[in-house]
C-alpha positions as a Python dict, from the first residue, in 0.01 Angstrom:
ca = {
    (1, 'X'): (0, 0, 0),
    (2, 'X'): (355, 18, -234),
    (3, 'X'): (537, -197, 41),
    (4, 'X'): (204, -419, 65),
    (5, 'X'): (271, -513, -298),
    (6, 'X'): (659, -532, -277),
    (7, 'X'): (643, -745, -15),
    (8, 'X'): (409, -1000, -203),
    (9, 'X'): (599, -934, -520),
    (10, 'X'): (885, -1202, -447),
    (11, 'X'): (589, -1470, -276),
    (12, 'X'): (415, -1371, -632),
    (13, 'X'): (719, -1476, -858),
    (14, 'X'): (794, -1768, -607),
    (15, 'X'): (490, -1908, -656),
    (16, 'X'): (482, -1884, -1004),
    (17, 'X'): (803, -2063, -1023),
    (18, 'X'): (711, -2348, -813),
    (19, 'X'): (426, -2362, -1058),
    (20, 'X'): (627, -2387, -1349),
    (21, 'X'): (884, -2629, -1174),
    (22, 'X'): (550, -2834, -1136),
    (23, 'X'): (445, -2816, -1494),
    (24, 'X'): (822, -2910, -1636),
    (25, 'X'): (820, -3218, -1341),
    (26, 'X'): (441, -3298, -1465),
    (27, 'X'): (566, -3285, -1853),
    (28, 'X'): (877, -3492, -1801),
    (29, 'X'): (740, -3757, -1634),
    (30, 'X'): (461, -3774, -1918),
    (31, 'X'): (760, -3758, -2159),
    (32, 'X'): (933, -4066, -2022),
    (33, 'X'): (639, -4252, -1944),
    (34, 'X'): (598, -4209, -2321),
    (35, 'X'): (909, -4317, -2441),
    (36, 'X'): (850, -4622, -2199),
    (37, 'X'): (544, -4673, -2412),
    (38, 'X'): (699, -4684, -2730),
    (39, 'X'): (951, -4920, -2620),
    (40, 'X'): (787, -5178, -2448),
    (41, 'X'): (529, -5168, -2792),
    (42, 'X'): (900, -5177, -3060),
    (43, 'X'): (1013, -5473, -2808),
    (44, 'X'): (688, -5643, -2861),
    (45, 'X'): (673, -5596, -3195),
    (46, 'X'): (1055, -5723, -3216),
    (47, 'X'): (928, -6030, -3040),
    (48, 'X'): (658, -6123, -3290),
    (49, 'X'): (918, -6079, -3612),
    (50, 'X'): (1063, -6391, -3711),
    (51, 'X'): (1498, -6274, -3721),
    (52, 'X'): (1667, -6231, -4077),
    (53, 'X'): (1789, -6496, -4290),
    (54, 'X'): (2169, -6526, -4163),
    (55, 'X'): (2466, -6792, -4309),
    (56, 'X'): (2803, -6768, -4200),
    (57, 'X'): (3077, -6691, -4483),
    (58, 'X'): (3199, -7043, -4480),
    (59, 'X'): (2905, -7171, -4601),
    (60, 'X'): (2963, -6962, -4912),
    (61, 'X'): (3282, -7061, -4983),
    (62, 'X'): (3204, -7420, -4943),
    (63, 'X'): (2925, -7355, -5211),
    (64, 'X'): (3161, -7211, -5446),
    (65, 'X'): (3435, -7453, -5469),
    (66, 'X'): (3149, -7703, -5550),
    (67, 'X'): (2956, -7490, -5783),
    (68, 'X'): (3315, -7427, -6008),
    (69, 'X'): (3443, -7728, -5998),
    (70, 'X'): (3144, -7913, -6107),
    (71, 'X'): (3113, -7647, -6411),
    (72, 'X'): (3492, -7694, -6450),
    (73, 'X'): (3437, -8084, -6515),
    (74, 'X'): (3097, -8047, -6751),
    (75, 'X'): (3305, -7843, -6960),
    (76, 'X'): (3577, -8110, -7079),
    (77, 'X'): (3509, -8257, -7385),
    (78, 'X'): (3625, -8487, -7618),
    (79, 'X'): (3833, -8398, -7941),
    (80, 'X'): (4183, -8458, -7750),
    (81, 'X'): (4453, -8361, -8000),
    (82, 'X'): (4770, -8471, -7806),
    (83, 'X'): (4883, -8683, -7548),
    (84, 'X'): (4919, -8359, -7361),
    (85, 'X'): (4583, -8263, -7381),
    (86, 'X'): (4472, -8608, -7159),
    (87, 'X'): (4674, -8593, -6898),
    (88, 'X'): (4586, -8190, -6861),
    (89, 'X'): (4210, -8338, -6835),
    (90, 'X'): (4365, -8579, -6571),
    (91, 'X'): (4514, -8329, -6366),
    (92, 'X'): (4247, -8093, -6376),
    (93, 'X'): (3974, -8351, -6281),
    (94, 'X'): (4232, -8532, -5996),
    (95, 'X'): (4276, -8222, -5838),
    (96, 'X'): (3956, -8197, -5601),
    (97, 'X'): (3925, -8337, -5221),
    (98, 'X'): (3645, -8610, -5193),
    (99, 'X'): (3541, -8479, -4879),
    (100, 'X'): (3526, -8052, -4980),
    (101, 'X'): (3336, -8127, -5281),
    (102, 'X'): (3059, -8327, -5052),
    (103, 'X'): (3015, -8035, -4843),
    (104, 'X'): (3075, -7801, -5079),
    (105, 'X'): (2690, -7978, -5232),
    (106, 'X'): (2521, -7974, -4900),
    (107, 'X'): (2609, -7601, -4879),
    (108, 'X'): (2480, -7508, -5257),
    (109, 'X'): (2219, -7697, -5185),
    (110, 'X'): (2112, -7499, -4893),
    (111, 'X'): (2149, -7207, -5041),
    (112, 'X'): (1914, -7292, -5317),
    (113, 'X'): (1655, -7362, -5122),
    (114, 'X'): (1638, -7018, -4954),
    (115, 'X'): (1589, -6890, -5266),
    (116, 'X'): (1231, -7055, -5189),
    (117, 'X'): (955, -6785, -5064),
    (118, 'X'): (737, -7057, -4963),
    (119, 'X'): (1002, -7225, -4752),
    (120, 'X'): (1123, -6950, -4597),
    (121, 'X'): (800, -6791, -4494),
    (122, 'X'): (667, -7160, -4355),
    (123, 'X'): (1035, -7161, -4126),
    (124, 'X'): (956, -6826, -4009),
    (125, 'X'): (622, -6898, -3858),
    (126, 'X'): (837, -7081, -3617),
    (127, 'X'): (1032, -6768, -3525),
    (128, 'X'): (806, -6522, -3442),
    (129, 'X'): (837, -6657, -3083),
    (130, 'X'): (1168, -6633, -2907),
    (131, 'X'): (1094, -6962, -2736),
    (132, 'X'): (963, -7155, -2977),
    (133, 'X'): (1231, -7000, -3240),
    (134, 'X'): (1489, -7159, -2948),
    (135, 'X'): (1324, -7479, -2947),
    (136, 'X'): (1286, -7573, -3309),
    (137, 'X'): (1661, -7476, -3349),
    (138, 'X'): (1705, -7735, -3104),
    (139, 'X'): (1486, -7980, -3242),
    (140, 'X'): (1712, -7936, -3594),
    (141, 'X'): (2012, -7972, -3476),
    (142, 'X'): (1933, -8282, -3256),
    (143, 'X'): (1750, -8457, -3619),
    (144, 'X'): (1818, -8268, -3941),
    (145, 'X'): (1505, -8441, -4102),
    (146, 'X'): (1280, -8226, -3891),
    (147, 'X'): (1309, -7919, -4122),
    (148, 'X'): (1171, -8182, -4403),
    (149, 'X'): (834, -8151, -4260),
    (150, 'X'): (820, -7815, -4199),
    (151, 'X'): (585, -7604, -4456),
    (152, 'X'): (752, -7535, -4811),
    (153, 'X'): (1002, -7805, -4742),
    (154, 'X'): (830, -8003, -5106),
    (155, 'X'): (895, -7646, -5266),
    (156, 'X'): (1238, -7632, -5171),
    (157, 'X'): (1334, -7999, -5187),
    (158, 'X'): (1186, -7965, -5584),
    (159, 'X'): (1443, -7677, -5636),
    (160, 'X'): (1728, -7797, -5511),
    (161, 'X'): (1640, -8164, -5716),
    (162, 'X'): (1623, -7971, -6033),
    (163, 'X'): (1952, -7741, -5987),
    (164, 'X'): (2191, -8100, -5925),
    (165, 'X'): (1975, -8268, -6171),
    (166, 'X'): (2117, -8004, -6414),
    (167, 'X'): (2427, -8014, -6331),
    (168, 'X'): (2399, -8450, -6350),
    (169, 'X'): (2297, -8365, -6675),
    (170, 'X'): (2551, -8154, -6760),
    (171, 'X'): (2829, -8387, -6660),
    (172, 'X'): (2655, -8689, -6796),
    (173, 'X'): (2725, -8531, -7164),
    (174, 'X'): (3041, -8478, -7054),
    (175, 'X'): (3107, -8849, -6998),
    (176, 'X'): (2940, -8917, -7303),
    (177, 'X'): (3198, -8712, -7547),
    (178, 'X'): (3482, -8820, -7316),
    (179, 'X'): (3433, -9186, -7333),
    (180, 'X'): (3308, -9230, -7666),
    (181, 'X'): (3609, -9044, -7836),
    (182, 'X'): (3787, -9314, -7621),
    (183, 'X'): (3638, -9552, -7872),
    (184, 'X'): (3696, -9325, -8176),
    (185, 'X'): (4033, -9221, -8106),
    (186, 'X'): (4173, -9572, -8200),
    (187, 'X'): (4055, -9505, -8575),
    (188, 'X'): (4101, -9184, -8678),
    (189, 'X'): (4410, -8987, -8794),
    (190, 'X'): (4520, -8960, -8368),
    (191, 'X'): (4563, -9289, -8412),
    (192, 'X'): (4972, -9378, -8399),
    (193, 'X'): (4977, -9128, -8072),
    (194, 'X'): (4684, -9284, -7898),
    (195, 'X'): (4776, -9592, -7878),
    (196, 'X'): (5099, -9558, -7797),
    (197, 'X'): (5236, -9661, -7479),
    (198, 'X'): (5272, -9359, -7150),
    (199, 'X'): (5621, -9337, -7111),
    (200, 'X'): (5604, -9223, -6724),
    (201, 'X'): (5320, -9389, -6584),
    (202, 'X'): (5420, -9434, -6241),
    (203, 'X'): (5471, -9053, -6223),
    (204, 'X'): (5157, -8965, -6330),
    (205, 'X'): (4987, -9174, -6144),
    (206, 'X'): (5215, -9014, -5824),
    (207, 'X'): (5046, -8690, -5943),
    (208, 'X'): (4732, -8820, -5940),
    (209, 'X'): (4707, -8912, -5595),
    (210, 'X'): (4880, -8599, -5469),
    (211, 'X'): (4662, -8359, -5646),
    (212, 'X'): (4369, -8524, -5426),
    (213, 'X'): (4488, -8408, -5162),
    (214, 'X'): (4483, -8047, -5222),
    (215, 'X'): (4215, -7773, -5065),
    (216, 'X'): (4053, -7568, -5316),
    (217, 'X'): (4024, -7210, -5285),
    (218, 'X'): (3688, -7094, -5327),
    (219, 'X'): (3624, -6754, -5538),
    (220, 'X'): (3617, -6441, -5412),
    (221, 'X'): (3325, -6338, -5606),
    (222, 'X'): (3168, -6656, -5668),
    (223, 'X'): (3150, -6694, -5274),
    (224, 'X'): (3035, -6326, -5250),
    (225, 'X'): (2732, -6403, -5492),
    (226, 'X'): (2665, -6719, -5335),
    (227, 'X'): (2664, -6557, -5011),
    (228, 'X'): (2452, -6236, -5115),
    (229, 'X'): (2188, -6506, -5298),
    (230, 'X'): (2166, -6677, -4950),
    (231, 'X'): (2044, -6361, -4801),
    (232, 'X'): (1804, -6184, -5043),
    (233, 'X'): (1642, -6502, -5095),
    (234, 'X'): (1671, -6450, -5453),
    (235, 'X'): (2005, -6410, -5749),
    (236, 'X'): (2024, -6790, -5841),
    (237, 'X'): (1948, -6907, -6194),
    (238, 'X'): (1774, -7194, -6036),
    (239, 'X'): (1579, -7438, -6268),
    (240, 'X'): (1221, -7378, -6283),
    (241, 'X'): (941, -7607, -6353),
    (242, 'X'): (1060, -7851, -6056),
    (243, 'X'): (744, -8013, -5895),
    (244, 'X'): (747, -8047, -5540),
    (245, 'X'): (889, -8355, -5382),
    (246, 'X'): (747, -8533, -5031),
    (247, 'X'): (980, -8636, -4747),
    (248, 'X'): (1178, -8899, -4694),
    (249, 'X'): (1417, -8700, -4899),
    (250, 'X'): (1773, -8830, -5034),
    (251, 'X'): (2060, -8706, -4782),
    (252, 'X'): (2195, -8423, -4938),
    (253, 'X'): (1842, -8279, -4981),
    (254, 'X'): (1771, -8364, -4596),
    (255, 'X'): (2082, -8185, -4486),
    (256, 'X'): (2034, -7852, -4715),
    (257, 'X'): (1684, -7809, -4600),
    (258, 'X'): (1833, -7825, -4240),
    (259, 'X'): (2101, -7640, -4291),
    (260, 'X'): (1844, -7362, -4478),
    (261, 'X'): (1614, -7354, -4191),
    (262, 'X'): (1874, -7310, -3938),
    (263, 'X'): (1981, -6969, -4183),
    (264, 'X'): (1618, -6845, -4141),
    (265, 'X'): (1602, -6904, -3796),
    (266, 'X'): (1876, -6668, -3826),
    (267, 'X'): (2104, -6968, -3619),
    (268, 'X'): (2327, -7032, -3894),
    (269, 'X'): (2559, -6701, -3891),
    (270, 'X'): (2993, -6694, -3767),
    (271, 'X'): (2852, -6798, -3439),
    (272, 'X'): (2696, -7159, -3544),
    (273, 'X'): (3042, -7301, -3737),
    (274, 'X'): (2948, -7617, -3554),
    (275, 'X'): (2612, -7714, -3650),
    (276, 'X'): (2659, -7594, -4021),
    (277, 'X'): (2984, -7775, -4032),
    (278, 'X'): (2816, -8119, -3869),
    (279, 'X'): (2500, -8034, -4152),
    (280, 'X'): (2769, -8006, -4414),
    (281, 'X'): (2950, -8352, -4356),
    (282, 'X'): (2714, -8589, -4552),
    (283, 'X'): (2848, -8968, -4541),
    (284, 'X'): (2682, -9121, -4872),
    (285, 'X'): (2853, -8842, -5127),
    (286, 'X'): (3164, -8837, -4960),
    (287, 'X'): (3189, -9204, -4952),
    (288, 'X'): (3114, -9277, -5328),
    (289, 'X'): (3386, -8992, -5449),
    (290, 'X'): (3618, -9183, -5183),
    (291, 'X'): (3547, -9517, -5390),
    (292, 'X'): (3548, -9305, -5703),
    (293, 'X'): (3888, -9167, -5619),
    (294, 'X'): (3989, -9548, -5568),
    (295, 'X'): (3873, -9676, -5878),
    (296, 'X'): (3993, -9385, -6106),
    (297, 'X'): (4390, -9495, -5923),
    (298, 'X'): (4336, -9864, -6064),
    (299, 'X'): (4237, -9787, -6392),
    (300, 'X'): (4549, -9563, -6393),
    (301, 'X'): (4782, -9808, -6263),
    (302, 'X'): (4599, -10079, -6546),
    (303, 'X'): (4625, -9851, -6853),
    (304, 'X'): (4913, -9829, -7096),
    (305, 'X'): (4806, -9614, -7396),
    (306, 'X'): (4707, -9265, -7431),
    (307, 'X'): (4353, -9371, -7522),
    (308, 'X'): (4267, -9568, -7191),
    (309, 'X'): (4375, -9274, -6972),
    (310, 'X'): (4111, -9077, -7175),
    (311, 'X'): (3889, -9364, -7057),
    (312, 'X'): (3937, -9320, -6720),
    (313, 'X'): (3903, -8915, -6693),
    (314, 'X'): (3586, -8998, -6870),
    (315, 'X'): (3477, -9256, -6666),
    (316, 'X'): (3612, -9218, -6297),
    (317, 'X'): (3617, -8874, -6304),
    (318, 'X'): (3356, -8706, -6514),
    (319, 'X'): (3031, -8957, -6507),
    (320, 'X'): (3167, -9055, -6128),
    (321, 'X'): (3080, -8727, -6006),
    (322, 'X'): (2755, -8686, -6164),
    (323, 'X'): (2711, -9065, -6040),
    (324, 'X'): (2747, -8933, -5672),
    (325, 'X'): (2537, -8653, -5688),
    (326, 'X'): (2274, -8865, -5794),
    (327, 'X'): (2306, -9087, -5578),
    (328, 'X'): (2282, -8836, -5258),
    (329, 'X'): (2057, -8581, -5401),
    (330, 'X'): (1805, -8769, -5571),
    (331, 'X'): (1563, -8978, -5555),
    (332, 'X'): (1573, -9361, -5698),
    (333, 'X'): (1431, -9461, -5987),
    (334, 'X'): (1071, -9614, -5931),
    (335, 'X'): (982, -9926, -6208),
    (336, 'X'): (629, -9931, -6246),
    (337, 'X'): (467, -10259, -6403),
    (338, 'X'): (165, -10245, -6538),
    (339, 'X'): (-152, -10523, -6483),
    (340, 'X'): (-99, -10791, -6732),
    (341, 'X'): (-351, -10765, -7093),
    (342, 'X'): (-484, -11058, -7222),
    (343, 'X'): (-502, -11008, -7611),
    (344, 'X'): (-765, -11310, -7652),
    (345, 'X'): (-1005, -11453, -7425),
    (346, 'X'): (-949, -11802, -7639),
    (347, 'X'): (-678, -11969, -7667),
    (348, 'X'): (-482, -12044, -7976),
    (349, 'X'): (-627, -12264, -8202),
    (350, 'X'): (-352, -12533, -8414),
    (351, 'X'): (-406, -12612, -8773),
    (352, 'X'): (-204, -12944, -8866),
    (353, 'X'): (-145, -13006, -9258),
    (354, 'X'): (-223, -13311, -9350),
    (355, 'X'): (145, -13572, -9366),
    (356, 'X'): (281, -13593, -9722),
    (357, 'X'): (635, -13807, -9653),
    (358, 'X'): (845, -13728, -9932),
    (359, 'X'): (906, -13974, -10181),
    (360, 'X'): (1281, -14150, -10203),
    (361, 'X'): (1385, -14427, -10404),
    (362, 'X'): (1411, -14761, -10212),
    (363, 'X'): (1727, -14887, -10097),
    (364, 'X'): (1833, -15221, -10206),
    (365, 'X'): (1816, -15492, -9967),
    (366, 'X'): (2206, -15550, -10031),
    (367, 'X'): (2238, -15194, -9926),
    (368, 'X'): (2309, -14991, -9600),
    (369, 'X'): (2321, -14666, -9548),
    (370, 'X'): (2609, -14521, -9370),
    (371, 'X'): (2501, -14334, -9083),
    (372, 'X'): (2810, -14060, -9089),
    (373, 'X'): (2779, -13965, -9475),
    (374, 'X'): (2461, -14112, -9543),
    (375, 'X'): (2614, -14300, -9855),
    (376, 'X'): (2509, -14625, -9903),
    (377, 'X'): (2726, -14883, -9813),
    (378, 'X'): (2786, -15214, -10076),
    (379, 'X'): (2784, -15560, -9976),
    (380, 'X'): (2794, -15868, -10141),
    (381, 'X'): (2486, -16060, -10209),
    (382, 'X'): (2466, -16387, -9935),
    (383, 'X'): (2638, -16678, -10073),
    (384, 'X'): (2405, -16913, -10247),
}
């Protein structure tokens, strides 16, 4: 009976551990089946979540240099107390590239209007789908005015209207206290300075024109804000109160809203340079601070006293670039005229006094009058 049981003692415990081999085989494949599971749900559940908001650095930077050197220009005033004083104006409002500060717009712009909820959640309904996401990237790129019509684009468009419209306002004043002290200059105590001839007016003009030339380096921390802003959606002191505005928009506003779409299609990040850089080049700005560039050398090369260079910082630099922005970012003014009113069914009745002619003494037959002085002219009577 003892060997009977040691000889099924090792069939017992080999048994046991095929048993247990079975169970840890059974268990495993339950695990990974499991795991499996949980993927394939995470995947779909990645599928159906629209990507996060994502703008490349550039963008940014672009948005800064715009963003300080429009605040840079609203802040000159008028009060000039030297000759000095101008032409530091000059050079600090000469020294901008026509074609950086146009993008540099389009790219605040765009960054504005993802600080719109309502925009952003209306883009991402389009990129819960990894098709459709790929399609209405596509359909941007090939015509920015698509992302016009998409839902919250009115929201957005009325935000990024009432951030340039602040800042038109803001240089507009400037322009004011520029010009006008223009005017006032000639007769006030700065008078024997101001209108005294530039010595070196060929030279500054030179400096003019090679100042335009120059890049301008954006902020570290200005681009850094910007760029953080663009991401949370929110950190903009963005005018509030804007009501929204319907499509067609003006072409700044069509290119931001493009540009902002792309972002929250998450299609706008280091790897999509290209399309924000073709969003970002925006003909009608660009071409007015061109002309304005243009127009601010002439007056240079025209004036002669300290007075009419303060003219032309006010006029072709300061109101120029708040003329530009308007002109790309908003809309046109619309002239309503109103049904005519008649004020009286009847019309107007005349009342004629009766004719009194007034009473002269009568001229003499021998007399004329003369028709230049209206004195009478004496003849002699007919001969008898």
């Amino acid at each position: 009976m003892r060997s009977a049981m040691m000889r099924r003692g090792p069939l017992l415990a080999a048994l046991c551990a095929t048993a247990v081999l079975a169970g840890c085989a059974s268990g495993k494949a339950e695990a990974e089946a499991e795991a499996a599971r949980i993927a394939a749900e995470a995947a779909a559940l990645a599928a159906r979540t629209p990507p996060p908001i994502n703008l490349n650095q550039g963008v940014a930077q672009d948005a800064a240099v715009y963003l300080a050197f429009a605040h840079e220009i609203a802040a000159i005033r008028g009060g000039f107390e030297n000759p000095e004083a101008i032409q530091a104006a000059l050079r600090q409002g000469s020294a901008y590239d026509p074609g950086q500060i146009s993008r540099g717009m389009v790219a605040y712009a765009s960054i504005v209007a993802l600080q719109s909820p309502t925009f952003v959640a209306g883009v991402n309904q389009y990129g819960v789908n990894p098709t459709g996401r790929q399609k209405m990237i596509a359909d941007i790129v090939a015509d920015p005015r698509t992302a016009s019509y998409m839902p919250g684009a009115a929201d957005a468009a009325g935000l990024i209207m009432a951030a340039l419209d602040a800042d038109i306002d803001a240089l507009s004043a400037a322009a004011n206290s520029v010009e006008n002290d223009a005017y006032a200059i000639q007769a006030d105590g700065r008078r024997s300075w101001a209108i005294a001839h530039i010595t070196d007016r060929v030279t500054r003009l030179e400096g003019a024109k090679a100042l335009s030339g120059q890049t301008m380096l954006p902020s570290a921390a200005e681009s850094a804000r910007l760029f953080a802003a663009a991401h949370r959606g929110s950190g903009l002191a963005v005018p509030g109160g804007r009501r929204p505005r319907q499509p067609p928009y003006p072409p700044v506003v069509t290119n931001a809203l493009a540009l902002a779409a792309l972002a929250a299609l998450g299609a706008a990040g280091e790897d999509a340079h290209a399309n924000t850089a073709a969003l970002q080049s925006e003909p009608t700005s660009r071409n007015c601070l061109n002309e304005s560039k243009l127009n601010l050398y002439q007056c240079l090369a025209a004036s002669r006293p300290s007075y009419e260079d303060m003219f032309c910082v006010g006029r072709h630099i300061v109101r120029d670039l708040a003329t530009c922005t308007r002109s790309a970012a908003l809309p046109p003014a619309t002239i309503t005229v109103s049904d005519p009113v008649v004020v009286s069914p009847l019309p107007p009745s005349i009342v004629t006094a009766p004719f009194d002619p007034p009473r002269t003494a009568p001229v003499s037959p021998t007399q004329q009058l003369n028709i230049g002085t209206g004195a009478p002219i004496q003849r002699s009577a007919p001969p008898g």
